[in-house]
N, C-alpha and C positions, 0 to 999 in steps of 0.2 A: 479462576475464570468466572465464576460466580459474581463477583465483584464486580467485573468487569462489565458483564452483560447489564446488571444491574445502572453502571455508569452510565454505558452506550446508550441503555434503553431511556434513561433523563434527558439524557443529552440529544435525542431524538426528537425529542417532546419541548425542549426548549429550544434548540438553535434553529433557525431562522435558515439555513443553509450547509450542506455537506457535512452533517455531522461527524460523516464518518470518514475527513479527510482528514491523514495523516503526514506530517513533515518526513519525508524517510531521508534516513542519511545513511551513506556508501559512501565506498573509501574510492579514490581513483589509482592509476598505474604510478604515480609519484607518492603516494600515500596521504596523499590530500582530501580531507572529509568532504563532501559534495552532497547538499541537501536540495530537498523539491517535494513538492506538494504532491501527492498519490491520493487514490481512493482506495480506505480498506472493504473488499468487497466478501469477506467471510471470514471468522472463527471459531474454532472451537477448540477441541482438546488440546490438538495437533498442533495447533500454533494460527495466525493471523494470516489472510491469503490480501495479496495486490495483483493487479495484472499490467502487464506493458511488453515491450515490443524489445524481442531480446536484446535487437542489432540498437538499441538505443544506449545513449551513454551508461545508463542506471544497468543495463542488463550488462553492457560489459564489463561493469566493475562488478557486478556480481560474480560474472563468469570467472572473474579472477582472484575474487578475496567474497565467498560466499558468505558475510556478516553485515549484519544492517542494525540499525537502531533507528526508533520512531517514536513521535510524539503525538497524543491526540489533544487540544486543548480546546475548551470550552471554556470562552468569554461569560455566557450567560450561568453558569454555573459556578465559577471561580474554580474548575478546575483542570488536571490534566495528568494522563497517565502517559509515563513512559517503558519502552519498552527495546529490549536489547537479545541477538539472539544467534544463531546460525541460522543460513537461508537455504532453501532447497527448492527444487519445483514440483510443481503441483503434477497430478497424471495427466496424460492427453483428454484423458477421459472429463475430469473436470474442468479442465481448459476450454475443451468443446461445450460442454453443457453455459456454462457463462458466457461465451461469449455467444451463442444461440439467446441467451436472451437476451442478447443487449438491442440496443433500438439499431434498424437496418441502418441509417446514416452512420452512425456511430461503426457499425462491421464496417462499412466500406473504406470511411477515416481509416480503420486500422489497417487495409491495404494501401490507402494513396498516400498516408505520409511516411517517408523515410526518417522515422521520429532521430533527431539530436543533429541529423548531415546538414550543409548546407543548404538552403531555398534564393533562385535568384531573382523569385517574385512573387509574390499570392499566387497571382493571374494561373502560373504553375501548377502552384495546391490544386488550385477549382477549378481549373480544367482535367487534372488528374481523377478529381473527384466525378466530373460528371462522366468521363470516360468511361471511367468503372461504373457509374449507375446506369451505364446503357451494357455495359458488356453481362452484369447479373440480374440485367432486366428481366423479372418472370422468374426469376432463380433462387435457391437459397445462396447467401452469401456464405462461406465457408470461413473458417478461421483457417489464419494465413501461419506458414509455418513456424514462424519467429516470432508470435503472438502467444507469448507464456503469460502463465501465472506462478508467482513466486508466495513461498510459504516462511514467515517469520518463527519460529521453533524459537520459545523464549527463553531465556536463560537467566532474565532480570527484570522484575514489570514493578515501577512504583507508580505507586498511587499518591497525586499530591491533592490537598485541599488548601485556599486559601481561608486565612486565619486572619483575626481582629491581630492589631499591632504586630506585624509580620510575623507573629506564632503559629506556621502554618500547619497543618498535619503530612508529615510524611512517613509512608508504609512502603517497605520493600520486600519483597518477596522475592528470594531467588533458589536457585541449583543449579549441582556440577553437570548436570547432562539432563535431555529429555526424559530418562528412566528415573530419575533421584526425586527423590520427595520434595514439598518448595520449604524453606524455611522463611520466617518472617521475622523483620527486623522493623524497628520506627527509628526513623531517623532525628537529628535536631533540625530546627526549620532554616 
């Protein structure tokens, strides 16, 4: 984890935008891999936290095959960790606390869209949206109850760097369960 923070905190300092957007990839009901662009918004010990909207497609295949794998890659750096793991959720407790800080537009977005269903116009979205900024006018907005945050519990995190004449560095670190020590492997590039 050490490493890691170490990367993120470069990668901070160097990219230009989202650094800390991850590619997550979920398996669907056919067992078909299904990737999309997330924000990792906390880790530590415990594992990687994201947050989204359960009733979305992401959340249901979690709900059904709790495993994810992700990518972070930094352009400006030549590099990119990935990471492989069981998912679980977060407590209500931290769920509420993040999404209290998120910017009020942003809470209300997470009530008016029916993230993954169909939409049969904007005009819909933002009308839905201004509804709702007159109904929590003066109010705190609350998180809605299908508004989780999910926890990546790592089981596999490599660390890649690119290298002169594709000799890149690869470091893998893994273990058989959250309780097991990580062992460390370099790969060939």
């Amino acid at each position: 984890m050490g490493l890691f923070k170490d990367w993120l905190g470069e990668a901070v300092a160097s990219e230009p935008r989202d650094p800390n957007a991850i590619a997550l990839a979920t398996v669907d009901q056919q067992g078909l891999p299904d990737v999309r662009l997330v924000l990792l918004k906390g880790y530590d010990d415990r594992g990687f936290v994201f947050y989204t909207n359960s009733e979305s497609q992401k959340g249901e295949e979690l709900a059904a095959n709790p495993q994810a794998a992700f990518v972070l890659y930094w352009k400006s750096l030549n590099r990119q960790i990935r990471v492989r793991g069981r998912v679980e959720a977060v407590t209500k407790e931290e769920a509420d606390a993040y999404f209290a800080s998120r910017h009020r537009g942003s809470r209300i977005g997470a009530w008016a869209s029916q993230q993954s269903r169909p939409l049969d116009a904007r005009s819909t979205l933002e009308k839905r949206v201004e509804d709702l900024d007159r109904e929590f006018e003066g109010k705190d907005v609350p998180r809605p109850d299908y508004w989780k945050g999910y926890r990546v519990i790592a089981s596999s995190m490599e660390f890649w760097q690119d290298r002169a004449s594709r000799l890149h560095d690869r470091i893998v670190f893994s273990r058989a369960d959250d309780r097991a020590d990580w062992t460390k492997l370099r790969l060939q590039p």
